[in-house]
C-alpha positions as CSV (number, residue, x, y, z in Angstrom):
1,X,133.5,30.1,112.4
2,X,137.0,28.9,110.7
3,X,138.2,32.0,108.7
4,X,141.3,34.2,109.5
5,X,142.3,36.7,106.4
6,X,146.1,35.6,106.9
7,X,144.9,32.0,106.2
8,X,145.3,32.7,102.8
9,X,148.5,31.7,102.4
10,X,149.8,30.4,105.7
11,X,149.9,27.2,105.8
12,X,152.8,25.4,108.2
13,X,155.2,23.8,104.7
14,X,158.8,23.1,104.6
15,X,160.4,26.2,103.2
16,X,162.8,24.1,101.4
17,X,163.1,24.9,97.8
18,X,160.4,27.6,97.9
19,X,163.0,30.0,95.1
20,X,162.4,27.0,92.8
21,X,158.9,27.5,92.4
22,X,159.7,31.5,91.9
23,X,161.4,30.9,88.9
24,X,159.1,28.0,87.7
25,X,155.7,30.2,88.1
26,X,157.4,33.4,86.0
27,X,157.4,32.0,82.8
28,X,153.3,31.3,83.6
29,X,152.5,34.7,84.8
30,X,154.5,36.3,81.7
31,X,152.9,34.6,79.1
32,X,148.9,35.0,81.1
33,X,149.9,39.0,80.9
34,X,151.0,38.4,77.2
35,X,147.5,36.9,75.6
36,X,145.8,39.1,78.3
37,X,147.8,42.5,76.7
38,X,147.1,40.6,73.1
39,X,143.6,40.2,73.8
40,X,142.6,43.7,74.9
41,X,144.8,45.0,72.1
42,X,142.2,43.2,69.7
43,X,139.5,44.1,71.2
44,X,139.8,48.3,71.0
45,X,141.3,47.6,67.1
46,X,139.5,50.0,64.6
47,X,136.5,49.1,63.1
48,X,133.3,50.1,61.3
49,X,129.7,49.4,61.5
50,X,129.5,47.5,58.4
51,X,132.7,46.0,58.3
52,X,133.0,42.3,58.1
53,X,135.5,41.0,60.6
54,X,137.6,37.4,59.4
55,X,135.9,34.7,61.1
56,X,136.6,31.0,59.8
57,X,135.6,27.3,60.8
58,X,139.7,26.6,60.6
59,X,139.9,24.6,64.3
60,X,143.5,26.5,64.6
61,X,141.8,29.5,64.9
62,X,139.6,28.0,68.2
63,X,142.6,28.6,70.9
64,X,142.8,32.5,69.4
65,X,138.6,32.3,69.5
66,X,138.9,30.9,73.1
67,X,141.2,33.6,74.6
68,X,138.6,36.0,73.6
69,X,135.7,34.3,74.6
70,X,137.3,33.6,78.1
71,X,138.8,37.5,78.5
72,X,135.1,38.7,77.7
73,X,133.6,36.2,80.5
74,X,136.3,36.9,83.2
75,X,136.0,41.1,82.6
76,X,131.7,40.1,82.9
77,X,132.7,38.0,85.8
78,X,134.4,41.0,87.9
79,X,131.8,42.9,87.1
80,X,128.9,41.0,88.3
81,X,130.6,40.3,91.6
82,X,131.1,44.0,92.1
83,X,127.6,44.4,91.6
84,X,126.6,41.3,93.5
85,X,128.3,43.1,96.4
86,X,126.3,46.2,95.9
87,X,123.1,44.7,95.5
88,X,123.1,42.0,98.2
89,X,124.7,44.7,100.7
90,X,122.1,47.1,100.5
91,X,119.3,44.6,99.7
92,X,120.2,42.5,103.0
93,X,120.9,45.9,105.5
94,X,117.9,48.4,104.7
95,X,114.2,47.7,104.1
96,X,114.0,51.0,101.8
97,X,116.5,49.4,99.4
98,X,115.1,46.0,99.8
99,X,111.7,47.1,98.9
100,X,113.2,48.5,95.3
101,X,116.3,46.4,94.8
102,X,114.7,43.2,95.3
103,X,111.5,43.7,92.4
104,X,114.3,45.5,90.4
105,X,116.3,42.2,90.3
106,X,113.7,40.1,89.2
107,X,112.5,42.4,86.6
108,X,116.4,42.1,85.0
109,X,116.7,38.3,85.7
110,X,113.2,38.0,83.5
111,X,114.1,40.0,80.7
112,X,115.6,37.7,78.0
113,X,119.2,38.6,76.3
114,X,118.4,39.5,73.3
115,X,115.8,42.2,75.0
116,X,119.5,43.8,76.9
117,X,121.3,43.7,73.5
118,X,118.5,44.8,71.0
119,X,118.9,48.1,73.7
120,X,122.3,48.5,74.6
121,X,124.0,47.4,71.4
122,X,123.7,51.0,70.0
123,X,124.3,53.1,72.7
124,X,127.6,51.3,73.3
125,X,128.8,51.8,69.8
126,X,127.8,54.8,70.1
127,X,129.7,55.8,73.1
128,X,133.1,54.4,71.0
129,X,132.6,55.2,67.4
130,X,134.9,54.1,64.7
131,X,135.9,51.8,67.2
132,X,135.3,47.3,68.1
133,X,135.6,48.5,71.6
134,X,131.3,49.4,71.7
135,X,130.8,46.3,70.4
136,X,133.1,44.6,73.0
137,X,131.7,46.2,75.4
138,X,127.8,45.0,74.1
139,X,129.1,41.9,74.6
140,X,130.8,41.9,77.7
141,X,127.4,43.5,79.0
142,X,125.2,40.4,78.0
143,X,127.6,38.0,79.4
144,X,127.3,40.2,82.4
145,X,123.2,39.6,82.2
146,X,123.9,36.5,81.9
147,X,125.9,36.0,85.8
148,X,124.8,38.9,87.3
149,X,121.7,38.1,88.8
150,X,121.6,34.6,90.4
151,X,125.3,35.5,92.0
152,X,123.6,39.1,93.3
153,X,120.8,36.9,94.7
154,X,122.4,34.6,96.3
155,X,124.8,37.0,98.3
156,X,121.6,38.9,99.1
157,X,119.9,35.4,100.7
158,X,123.5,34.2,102.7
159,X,123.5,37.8,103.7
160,X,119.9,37.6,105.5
161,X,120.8,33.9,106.5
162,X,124.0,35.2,108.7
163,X,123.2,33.5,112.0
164,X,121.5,35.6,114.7
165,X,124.6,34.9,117.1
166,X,126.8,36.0,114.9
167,X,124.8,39.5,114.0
168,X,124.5,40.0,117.5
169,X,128.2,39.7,118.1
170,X,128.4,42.3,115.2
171,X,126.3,44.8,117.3
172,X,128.5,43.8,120.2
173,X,131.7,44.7,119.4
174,X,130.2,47.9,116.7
175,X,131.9,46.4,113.8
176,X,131.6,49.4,111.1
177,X,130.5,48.6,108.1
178,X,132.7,48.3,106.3
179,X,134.1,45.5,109.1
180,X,131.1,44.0,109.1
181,X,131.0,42.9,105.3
182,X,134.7,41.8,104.8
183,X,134.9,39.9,108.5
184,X,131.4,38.4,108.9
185,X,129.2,38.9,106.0
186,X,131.8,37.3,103.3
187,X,133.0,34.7,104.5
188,X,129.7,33.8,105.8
189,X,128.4,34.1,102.3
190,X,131.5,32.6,100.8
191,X,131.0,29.1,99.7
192,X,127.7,29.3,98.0
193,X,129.2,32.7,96.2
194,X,131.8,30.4,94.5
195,X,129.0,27.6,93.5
196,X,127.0,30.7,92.2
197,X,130.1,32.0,90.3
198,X,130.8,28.5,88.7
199,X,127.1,28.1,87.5
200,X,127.8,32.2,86.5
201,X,130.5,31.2,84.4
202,X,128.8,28.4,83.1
203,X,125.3,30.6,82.1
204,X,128.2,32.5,80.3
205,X,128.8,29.7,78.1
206,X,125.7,28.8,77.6
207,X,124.9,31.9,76.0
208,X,128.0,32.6,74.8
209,X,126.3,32.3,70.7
210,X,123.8,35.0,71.9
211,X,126.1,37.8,73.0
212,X,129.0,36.9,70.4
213,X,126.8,37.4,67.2
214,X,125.0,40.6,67.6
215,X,122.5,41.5,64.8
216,X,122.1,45.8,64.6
217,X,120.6,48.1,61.7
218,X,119.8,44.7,60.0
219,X,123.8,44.0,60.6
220,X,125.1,40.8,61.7
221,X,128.1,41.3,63.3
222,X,130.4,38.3,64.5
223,X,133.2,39.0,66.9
224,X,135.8,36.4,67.1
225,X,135.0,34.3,69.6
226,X,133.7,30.5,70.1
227,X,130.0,31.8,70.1
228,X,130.4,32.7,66.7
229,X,132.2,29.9,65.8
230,X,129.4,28.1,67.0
231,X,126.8,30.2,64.9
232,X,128.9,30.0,62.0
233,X,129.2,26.3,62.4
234,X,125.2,25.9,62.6
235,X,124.6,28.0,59.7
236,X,126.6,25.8,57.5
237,X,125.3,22.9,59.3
238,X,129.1,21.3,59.8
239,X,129.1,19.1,62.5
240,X,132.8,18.4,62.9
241,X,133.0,22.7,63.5
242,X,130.5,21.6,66.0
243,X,132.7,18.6,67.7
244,X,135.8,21.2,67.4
245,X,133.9,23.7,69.6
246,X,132.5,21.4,72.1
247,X,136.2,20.2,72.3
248,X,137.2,24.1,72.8
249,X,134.7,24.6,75.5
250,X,135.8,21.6,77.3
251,X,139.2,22.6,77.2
252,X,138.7,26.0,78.5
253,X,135.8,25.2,81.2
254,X,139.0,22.5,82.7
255,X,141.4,25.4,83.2
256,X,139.0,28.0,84.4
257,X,138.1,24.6,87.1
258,X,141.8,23.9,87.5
259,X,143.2,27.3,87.9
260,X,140.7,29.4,89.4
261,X,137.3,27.9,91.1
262,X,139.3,24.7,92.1
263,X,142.0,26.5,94.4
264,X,138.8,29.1,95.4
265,X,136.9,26.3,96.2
266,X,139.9,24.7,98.3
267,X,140.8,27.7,100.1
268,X,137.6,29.1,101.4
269,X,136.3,25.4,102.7
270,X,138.1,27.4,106.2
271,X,135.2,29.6,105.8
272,X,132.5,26.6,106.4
273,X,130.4,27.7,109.6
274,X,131.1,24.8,111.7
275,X,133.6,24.2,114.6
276,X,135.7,21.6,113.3
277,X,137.5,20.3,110.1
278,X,135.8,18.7,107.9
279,X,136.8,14.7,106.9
280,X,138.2,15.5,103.6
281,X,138.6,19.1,102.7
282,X,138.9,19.9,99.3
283,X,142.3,20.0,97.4
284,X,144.4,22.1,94.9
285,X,147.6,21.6,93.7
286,X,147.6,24.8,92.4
287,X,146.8,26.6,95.8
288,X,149.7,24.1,97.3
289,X,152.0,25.4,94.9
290,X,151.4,29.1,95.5
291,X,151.6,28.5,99.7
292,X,154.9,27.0,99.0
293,X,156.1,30.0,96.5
294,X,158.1,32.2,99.1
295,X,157.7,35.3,96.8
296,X,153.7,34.5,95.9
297,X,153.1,34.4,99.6
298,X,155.5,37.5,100.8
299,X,153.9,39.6,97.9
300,X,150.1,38.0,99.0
301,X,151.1,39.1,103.1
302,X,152.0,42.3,102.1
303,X,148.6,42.8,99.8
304,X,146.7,41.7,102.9
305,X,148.6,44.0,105.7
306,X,147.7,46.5,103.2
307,X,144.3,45.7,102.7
308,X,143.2,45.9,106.2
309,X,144.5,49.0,106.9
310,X,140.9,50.4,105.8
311,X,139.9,48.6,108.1
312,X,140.9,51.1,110.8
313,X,140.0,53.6,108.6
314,X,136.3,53.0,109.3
315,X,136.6,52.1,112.7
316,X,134.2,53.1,115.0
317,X,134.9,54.8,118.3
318,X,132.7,53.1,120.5
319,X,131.6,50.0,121.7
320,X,128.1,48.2,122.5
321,X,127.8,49.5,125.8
322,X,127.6,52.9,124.2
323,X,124.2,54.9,124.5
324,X,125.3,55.8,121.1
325,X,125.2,51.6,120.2
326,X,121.7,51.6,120.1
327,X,119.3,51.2,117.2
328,X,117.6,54.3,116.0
329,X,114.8,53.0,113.9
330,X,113.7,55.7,111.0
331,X,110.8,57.8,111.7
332,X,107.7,56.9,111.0
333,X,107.1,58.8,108.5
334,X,109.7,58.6,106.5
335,X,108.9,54.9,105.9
336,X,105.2,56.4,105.2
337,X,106.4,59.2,102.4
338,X,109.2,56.1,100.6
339,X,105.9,53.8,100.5
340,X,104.1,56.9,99.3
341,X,106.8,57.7,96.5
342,X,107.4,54.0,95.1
343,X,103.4,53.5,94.8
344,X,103.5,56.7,92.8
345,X,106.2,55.6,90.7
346,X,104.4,52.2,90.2
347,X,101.0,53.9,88.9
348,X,102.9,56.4,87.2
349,X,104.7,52.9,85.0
350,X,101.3,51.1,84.5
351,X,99.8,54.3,83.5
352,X,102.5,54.6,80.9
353,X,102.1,50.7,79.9
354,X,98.2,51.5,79.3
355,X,99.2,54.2,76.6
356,X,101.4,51.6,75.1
357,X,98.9,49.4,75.0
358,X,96.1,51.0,73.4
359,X,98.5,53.1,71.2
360,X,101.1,50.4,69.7
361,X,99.5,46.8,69.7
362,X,96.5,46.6,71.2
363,X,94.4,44.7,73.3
364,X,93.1,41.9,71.5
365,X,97.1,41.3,70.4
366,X,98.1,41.4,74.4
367,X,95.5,39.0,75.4
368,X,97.2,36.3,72.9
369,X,100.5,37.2,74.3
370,X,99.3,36.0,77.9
371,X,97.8,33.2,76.6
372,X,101.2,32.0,75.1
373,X,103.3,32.8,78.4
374,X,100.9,30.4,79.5
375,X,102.2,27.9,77.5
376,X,105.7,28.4,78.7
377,X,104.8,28.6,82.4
378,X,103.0,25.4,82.1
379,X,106.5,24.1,80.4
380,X,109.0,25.8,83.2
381,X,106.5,24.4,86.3
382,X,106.4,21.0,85.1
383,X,110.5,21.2,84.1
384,X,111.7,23.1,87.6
385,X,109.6,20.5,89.3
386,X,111.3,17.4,87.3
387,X,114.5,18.9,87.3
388,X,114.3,19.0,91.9
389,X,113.1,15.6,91.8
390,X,116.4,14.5,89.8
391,X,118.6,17.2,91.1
392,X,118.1,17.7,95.2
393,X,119.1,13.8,95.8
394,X,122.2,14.0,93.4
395,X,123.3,17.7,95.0
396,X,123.1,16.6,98.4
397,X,125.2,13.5,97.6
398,X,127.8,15.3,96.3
399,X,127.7,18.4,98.6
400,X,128.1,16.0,101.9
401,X,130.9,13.8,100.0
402,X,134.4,16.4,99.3
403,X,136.0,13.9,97.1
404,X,132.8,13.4,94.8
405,X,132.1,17.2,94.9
406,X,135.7,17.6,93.9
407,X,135.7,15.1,90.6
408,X,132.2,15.9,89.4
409,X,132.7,20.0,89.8
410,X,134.4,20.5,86.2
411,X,131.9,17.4,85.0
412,X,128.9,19.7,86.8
413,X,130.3,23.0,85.1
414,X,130.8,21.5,81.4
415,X,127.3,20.4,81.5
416,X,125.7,23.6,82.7
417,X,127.9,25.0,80.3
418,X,127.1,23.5,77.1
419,X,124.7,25.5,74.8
420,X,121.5,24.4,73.6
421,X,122.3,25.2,70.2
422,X,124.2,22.5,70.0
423,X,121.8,20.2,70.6
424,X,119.4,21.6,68.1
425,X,121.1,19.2,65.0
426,X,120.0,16.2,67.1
427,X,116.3,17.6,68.2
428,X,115.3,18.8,65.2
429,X,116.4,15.8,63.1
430,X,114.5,13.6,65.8
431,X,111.3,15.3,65.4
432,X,111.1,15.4,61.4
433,X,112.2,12.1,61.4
434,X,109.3,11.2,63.8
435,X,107.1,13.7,62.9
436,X,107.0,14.2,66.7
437,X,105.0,17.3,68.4
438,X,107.2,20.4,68.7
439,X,105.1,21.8,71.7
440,X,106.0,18.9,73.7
441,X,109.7,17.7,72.3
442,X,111.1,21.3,72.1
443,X,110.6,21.8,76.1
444,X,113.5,19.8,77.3
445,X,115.9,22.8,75.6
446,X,114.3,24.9,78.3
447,X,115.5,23.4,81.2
448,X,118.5,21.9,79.9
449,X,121.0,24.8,80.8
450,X,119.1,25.8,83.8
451,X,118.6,23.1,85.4
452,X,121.9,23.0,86.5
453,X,121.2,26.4,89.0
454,X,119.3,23.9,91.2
455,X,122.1,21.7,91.2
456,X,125.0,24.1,91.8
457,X,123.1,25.5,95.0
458,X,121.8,22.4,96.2
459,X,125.7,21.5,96.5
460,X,126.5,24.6,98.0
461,X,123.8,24.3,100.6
462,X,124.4,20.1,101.8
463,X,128.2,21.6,101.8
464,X,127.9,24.2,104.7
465,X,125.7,21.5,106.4
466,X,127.8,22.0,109.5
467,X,129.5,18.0,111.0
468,X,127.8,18.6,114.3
469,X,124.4,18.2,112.6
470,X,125.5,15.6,110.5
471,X,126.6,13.5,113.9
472,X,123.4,14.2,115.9
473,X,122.0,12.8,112.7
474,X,123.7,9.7,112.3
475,X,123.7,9.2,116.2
476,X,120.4,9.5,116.3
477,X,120.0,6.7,113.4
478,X,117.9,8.8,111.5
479,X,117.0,7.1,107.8
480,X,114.9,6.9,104.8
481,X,112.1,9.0,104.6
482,X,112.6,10.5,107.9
483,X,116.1,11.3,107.2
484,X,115.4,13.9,104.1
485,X,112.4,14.8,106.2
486,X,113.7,16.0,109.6
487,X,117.1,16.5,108.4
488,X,118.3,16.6,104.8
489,X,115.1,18.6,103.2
490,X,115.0,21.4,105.6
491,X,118.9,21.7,105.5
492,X,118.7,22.1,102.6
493,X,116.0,24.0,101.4
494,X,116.5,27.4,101.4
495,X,119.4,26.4,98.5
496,X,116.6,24.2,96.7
497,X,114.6,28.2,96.9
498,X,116.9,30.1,95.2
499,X,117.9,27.4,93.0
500,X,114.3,27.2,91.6
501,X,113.9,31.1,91.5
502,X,116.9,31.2,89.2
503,X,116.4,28.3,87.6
504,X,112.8,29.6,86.6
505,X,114.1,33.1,85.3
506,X,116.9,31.1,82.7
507,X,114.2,28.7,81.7
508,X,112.4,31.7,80.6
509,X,115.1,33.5,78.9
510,X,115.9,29.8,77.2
511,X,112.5,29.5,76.2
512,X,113.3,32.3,73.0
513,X,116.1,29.9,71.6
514,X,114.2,26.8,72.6
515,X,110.7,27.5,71.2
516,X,112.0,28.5,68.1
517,X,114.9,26.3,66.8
518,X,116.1,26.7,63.4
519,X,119.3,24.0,62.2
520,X,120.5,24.9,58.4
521,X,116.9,25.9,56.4
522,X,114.9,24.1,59.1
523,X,112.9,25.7,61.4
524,X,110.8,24.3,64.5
525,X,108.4,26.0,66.7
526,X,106.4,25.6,69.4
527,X,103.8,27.8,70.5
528,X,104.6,30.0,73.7
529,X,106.1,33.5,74.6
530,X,109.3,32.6,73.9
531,X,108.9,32.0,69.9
532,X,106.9,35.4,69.9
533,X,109.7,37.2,70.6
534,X,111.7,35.0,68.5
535,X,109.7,36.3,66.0
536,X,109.2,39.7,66.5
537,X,112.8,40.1,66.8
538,X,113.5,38.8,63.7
539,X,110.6,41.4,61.9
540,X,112.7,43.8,64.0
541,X,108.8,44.6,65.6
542,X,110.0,46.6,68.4
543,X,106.9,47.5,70.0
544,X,106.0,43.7,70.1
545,X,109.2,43.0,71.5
546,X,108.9,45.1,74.8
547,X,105.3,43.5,74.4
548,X,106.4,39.9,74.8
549,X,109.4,41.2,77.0
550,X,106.6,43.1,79.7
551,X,104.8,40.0,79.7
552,X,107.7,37.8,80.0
553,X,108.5,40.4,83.6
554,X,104.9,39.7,84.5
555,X,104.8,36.3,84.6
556,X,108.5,36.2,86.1
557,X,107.7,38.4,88.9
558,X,104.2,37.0,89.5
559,X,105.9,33.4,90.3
560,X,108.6,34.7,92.4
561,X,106.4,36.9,94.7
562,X,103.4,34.4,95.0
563,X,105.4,31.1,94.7
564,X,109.2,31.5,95.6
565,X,109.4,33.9,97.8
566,X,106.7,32.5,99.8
567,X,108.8,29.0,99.8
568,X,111.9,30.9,101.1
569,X,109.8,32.4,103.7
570,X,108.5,28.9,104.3
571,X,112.4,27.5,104.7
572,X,113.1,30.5,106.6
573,X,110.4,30.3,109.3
574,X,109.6,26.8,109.7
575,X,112.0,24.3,108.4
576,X,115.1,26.4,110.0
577,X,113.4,28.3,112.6
């Protein structure tokens, strides 16, 4: 494996001229710190529940709107890698953890948006009364929902996919820890982390109108932000606000590409577990520019002699051939009394979800809620399944070709980017205009944002193909059918997995703005679980709402454990085993 931590910036360049650049990057980095100070100024400004902040279609206000939106994102961003970390750390190293972590995760990924700000919205203005800060915060939080999961999961998967070499060499040479993540797990895990974070910071945007304008106590509040430009343009049904906005998103989804994933992307392609170089690595003239900035690289040395000075810290004393090297399973029945205590905690939660039942809505009321999540799973089978037909072929094109994968990857991240709201004006005007069936038109909106999490990891998985495979494939003249079969397919299929598995919990989510579409005074439906908490959340009918949101888990959590999990095992055991 390629990957050395002083890579970063030491490359062999002429050091000619380096000063320049200096001076030429410190107008850059004073004016980022600037609208970053500005924006988090605005953000903790005073305010009160009630209060109606200025919001206004005026495209001059979209750059101010779009420095919001983008410091919201990047503050959900660090968070949901910190807790990627977390979760795929102690998902991946102990069976305990895995055996909660794991149904926790898809539990979270199934419940939809507006289910995590209908809870948290008033306990975070709560915590910062008189305050926009708790609002802010309510947010950044289902931004957070929004990136969180399918970057935790796939960390977790790279993380159990490390190569059984490798671990062993681990175990070897007693790497603590602590070693162990930041020198093998990582940058093992590293490429298809950056795809996830792109298709993170894409879900962002795509439900950027959900977590901007928050409805509370019958409140709408707005914060200033393209979101609520958006929502404010689809109220008043103007379509240039609309074109402005699209325009907006564009332009901020090309710098995130340019000055962030793109140079990410081009610097951990030394991370690629494979023996040589690839043909055509990817390129960034912004990560050229920074290896030929004398004081960006002397600062970044010094940042990384620094860093891995913990790594001593958690050193261990011994080596493999230490008695004290070997593995010490848990006791028996310790495993027993965990499996004991998590089946207590499971009867103790359906007992609880009986009382609800019979208490709050009924059972006659939850027999017609599963009969509409089966309208929506018949809708996200038959979409995940047309969406990997489409998809798998045009990922692994692009993930085996550095110079296409480099073009299309801001093309790739508008697209998964762009809300479905935005196509509701040219849906719902369709259908009236040809008095079309909602219940079949509608279900494209479901897929259309997550179809893209297929895509994204498809790329990331034909990308980490490693060349020596590639050559025994082409030397052995392997094509057509027998080609995907024996060589593409399984390469690639653990990535077409967890694509699907995410891709199935956002068509979920999507279903609640996609079975229910409302443009100006128009309102379409289609019949499903998604519309029924549409619905109830609109009535403000709480108890139906964590109705249609247990159901929503059910369903969610039934498909993964019976259907995707038993795919990945299939991809684990047979077509890479």
């Amino acid at each position: 494996m390629r990957h050395k931590h002083r890579e970063f910036f030491a490359r062999p360049l002429a050091e000619a001229g380096t000063n320049r650049w200096d001076w030429a990057l410190l107008p850059l980095v004073l004016a980022v710190l600037v609208l970053l100070s500005f924006g988090a100024a605005q953000m903790a400004r005073p305010y009160q529940l009630g209060d109606a902040l200025p919001l206004s279609l005026d495209p001059w206000q979209l750059p101010y709107y779009l420095l919001r939106t983008m410091l919201r994102m990047f503050l959900a961003m660090a968070a949901a890698l910190l807790f990627s970390a977390a979760f795929g750390v102690l998902a991946a190293r102990s069976r305990a953890a895995e055996q909660v972590l794991v149904p926790m995760l898809d539990i979270l990924q199934s419940i939809p948006i507006l289910g995590f700000l209908s809870i948290t919205v008033t306990g975070f203005i709560a915590l910062f009364p008189g305050n926009l800060f708790g609002v802010e915060c309510a947010a950044i939080f289902a931004i957070f929902t929004s990136q969180a999961w399918n970057m935790a999961f796939s960390l977790y998967q790279s993380l159990r996919g490390v190569p059984a070499e490798l671990q062993e060499a681990a175990r070897v040479f007693q790497l603590s820890a602590w070693l162990r993540f930041w020198r093998l797990e990582l940058p093992f895990a590293m490429p298809g982390l950056l795809w996830n974070m792109m298709m993170s910071m894409s879900g962002g945007w795509f439900f950027v109108v959900a977590s901007e304008a928050i409805t509370v106590s019958q409140q709408s509040i707005k914060l200033p932000g393209v979101g609520s430009y958006i929502a404010l343009a689809i109220e008043a049904r103007d379509l240039h606000a609309i074109g402005w906005a699209i325009a907006a998103m564009l332009a901020g989804i090309l710098l995130v590409d340019q000055l962030l994933f793109r140079p990410l992307v081009a610097w951990s392609d030394k991370f690629r577990f494979e023996d040589g170089s690839s043909d055509a690595a990817p390129q960034s003239w912004l990560l050229d520019l920074l290896r030929r900035t004398q004081g960006v690289r002397a600062l970044a040395g010094r940042a990384v002699a620094l860093f891995e000075r913990s790594f001593t810290l958690f050193r261990r004393g011994y080596d493999g051939t230490s008695v004290r090297a070997r593995p010490r399973p848990p006791a028996p029945w310790l495993r027993r009394g965990w499996d004991a205590l998590l089946a207590a905690v499971v009867l103790l939660a359906a007992w609880r979800l009986l009382a609800f039942i019979h208490t709050e809505v009924g059972w006659r009321e939850v027999g017609h809620v599963f009969v509409l999540g089966g309208w929506t799973l018949a809708r996200v089978l038959v979409l995940i399944v047309l969406a990997a037909v489409v998809w798998v072929p045009v990922g692994v094109w692009i993930g085996m070709d550095p110079r296409w994968s480099g073009r299309l990857q801001a093309v790739a991240q508008f697209l998964a980017a762009f809300p479905a709201n935005l196509l509701f004006p040219v849906f719902v005007l369709a259908i009236v205009h040809w008095r079309l069936d909602p219940d079949l038109w509608l279900s494209p909106l479901m897929v259309f944002g997550t179809q893209w999490y297929i895509l994204f990891n498809v790329i990331a998985g034909a990308s980490s193909i490693p060349a020596e495979l590639r050559f025994a494939a082409a030397n052995l003249g392997l094509s057509g059918w027998l080609k995907w079969r024996r060589y593409l397919l399984p390469a690639v299929f653990p990535s077409v997995v967890t694509g699907a598995i995410t891709a199935s919990g956002g068509s979920w989510n999507a279903s609640i703005v996609s079975e229910y579409v409302s443009w100006g005074d128009t309102t379409l439906a289609a019949r499903g679980l998604g519309r029924y908490i549409a619905e109830m959340t609109a009535a403000g009918d709480f108890p139906r709402i964590a109705l249609g949101i247990g159901v929503m888990c059910v369903f969610v959590m039934g498909l993964n454990r019976f259907v995707w999990r038993r795919l990945y095992r299939l991809a684990s055991e047979r077509m890479q085993g």
